[in-house]
C-alpha positions as CSV (number, residue, x, y, z in Angstrom):
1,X,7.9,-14.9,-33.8
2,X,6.9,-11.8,-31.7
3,X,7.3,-13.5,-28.4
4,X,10.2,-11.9,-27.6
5,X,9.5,-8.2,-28.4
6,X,10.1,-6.5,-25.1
7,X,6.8,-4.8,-25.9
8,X,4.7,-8.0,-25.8
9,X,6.4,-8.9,-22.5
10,X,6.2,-5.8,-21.0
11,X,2.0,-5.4,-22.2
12,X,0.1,-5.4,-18.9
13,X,2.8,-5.9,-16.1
14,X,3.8,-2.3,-15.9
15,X,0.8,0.6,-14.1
16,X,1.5,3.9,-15.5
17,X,1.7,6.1,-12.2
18,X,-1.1,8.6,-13.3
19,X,-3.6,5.3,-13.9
20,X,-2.6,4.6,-10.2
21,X,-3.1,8.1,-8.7
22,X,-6.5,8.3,-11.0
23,X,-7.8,5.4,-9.2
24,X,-6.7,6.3,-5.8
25,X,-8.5,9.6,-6.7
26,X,-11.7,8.0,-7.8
27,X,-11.9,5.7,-5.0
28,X,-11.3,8.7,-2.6
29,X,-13.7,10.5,-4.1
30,X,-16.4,7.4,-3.6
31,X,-15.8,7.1,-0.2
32,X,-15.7,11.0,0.9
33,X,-19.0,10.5,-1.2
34,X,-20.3,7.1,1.0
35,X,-18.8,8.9,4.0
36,X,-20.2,12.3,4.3
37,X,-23.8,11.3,2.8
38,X,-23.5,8.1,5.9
39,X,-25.0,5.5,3.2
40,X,-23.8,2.9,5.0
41,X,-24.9,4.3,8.3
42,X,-21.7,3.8,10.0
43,X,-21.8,6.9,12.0
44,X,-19.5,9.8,11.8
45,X,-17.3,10.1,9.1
46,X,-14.7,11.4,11.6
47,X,-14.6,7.7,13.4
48,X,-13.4,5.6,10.4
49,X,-11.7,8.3,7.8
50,X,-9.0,9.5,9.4
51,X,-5.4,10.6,9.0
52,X,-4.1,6.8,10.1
53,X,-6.9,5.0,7.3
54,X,-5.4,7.7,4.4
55,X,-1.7,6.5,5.2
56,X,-2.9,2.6,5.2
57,X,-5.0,3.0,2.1
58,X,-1.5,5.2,0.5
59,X,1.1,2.4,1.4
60,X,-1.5,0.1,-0.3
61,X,-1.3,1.6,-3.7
62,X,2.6,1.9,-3.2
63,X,2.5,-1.8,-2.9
64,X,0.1,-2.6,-5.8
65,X,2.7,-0.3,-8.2
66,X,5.5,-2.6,-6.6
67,X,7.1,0.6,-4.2
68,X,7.2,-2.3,-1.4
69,X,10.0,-0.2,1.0
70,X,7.4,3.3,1.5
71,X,4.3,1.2,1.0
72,X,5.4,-1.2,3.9
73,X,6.8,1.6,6.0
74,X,3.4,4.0,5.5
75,X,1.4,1.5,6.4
76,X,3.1,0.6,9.6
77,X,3.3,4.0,10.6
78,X,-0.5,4.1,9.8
79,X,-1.5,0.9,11.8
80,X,0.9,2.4,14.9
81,X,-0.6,5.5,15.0
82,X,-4.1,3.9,14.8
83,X,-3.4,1.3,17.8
84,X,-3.1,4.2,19.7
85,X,-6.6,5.4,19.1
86,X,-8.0,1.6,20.1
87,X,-6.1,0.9,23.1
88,X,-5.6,3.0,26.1
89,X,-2.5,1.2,26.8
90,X,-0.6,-0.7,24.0
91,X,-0.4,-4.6,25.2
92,X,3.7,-4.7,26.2
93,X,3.2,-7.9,23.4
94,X,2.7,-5.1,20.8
95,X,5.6,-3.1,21.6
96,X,8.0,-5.5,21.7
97,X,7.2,-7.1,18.3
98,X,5.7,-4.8,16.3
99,X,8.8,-2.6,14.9
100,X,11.0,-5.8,14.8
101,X,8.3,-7.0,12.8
102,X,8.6,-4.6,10.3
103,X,11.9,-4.5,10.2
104,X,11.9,-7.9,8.9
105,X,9.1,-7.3,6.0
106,X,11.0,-4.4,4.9
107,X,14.1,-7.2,4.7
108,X,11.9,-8.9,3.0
109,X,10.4,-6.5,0.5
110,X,14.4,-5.7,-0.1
111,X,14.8,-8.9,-0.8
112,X,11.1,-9.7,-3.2
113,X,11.8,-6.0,-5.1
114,X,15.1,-7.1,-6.2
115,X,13.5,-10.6,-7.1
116,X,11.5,-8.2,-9.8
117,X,13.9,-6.1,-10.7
118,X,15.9,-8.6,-11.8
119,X,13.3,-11.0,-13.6
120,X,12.6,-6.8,-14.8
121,X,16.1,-6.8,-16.1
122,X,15.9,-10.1,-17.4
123,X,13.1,-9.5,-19.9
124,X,14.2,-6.4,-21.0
125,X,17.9,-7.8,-22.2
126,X,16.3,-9.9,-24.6
């Protein structure tokens, strides 16, 4: 009976991009707001809001809207950067791994995007 209206299927598994980038806004705002005022007394803002944090919290929303190639890469290139900051040295461990690492998420995420693209697909041909 209206079960397979591609409307009804489609109601609430699809984020319009502007209701992502509105929130991503409005929590940026919040914690510039936190941040400079030091509510939580964490100490400087310049210690924990950084360049490396805004690339992580980016990738983030990429993933939550289902982008899972730049989300996963912007948030590697985010934690990388930021390892630098916490170690003098990177462990050899760390080196070795890491970009194989995500080399094999962003197989991965190849592989689960086209998993939704085609259930995607599959909902919209009927």
């Amino acid at each position: 009976m209206g079960y397979r209206n591609k409307d009804y299927l489609k109601r609430g598994r699809e984020v319009h991009p502007q209701i992502s980038f509105g929130i991503f806004l409005i929590v940026l705002g919040l914690a510039l707001l936190v941040a400079t005022n030091d509510m939580l007394h964490l100490g400087s803002v310049s210690e924990y809001f950084t360049w490396q944090t805004v690339m992580i919290f980016i990738g983030v929303l990429l993933l939550l809207n289902l982008n899972f190639i730049p989300g996963l890469l912007l948030i590697a290139a985010g934690v990388w950067f930021m390892l630098d900051d916490y170690f003098d040295e990177i462990p050899s461990l760390i080196k070795t791994v890491y970009w194989p690492a995500v080399m094999v998420l962003l197989g991965l995420s190849f592989i689960i995007s086209s998993l939704f693209k085609g259930k995607k697909d599959k909902y919209q041909s009927n």
